[in-house]
N, C-alpha and C positions, 0 to 999 in steps of 0.2 A: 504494500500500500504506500502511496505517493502523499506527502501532506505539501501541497503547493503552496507558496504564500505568495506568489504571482503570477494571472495569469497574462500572457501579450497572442492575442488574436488581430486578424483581418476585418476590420468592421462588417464584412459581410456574416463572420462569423458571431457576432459580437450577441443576441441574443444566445447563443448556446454555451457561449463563454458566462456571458451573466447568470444564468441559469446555474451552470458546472460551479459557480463562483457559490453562489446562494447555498446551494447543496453540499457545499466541504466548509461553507463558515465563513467563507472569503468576504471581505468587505468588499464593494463594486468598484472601491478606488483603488484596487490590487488589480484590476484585468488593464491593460493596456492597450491600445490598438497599434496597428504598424502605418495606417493613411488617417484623415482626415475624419474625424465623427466629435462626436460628445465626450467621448472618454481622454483621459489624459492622453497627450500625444510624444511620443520620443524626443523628438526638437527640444520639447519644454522642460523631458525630463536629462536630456544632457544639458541645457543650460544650465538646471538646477545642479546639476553633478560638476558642473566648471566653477559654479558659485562657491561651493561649500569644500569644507575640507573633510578626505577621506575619514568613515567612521569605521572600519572593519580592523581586524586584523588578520594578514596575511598565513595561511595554515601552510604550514609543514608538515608534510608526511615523513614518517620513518619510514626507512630501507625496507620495501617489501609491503609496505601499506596499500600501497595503491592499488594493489590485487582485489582488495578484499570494499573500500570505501567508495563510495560513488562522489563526483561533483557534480555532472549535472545528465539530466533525462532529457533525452530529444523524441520526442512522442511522433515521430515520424515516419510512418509505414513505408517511405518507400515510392512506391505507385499505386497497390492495392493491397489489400488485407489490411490484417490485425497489426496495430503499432506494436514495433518490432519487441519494445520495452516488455509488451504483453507477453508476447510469447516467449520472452527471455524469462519471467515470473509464474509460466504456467509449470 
């Protein structure tokens, strides 16, 4: 199980992102779009990220971590079927 804390959708998709959002607890201002809509837009949010100073701290993996840790899930099928992520969990 996936616990998202953002989601970034195509405005065309953007209903079923808010929907997905609703349904795992997501606040609406977690989904982000990639074009032009209502929802927050990328431009705005690299501005804000050139504004501010970095809040993270950068992870280190130990020798042989990286086997076993994830960073990030690309929910990507491909062309058709099942996102690949899924079938990598079944």
């Amino acid at each position: 199980m996936v616990h998202a804390s953002l989601i970034i959708t195509h405005s065309s998709s953007l209903n079923t992102a808010l929907g997905a959002a609703q349904a795992a607890g997501l606040p609406s201002e977690r989904v982000i779009t990639l074009d032009e809509s209502n929802q927050i837009k990328v431009d705005s949010l690299i501005q804000r990220g050139l504004r501010s100073e970095p809040n993270f701290v950068e992870q280190r993996l130990r020798k042989g971590e990286a086997k076993t840790k994830v960073a990030f899930f690309s929910f990507s099928s491909g062309t058709t079927g099942k996102p690949k992520v899924c079938q990598a969990l079944d």
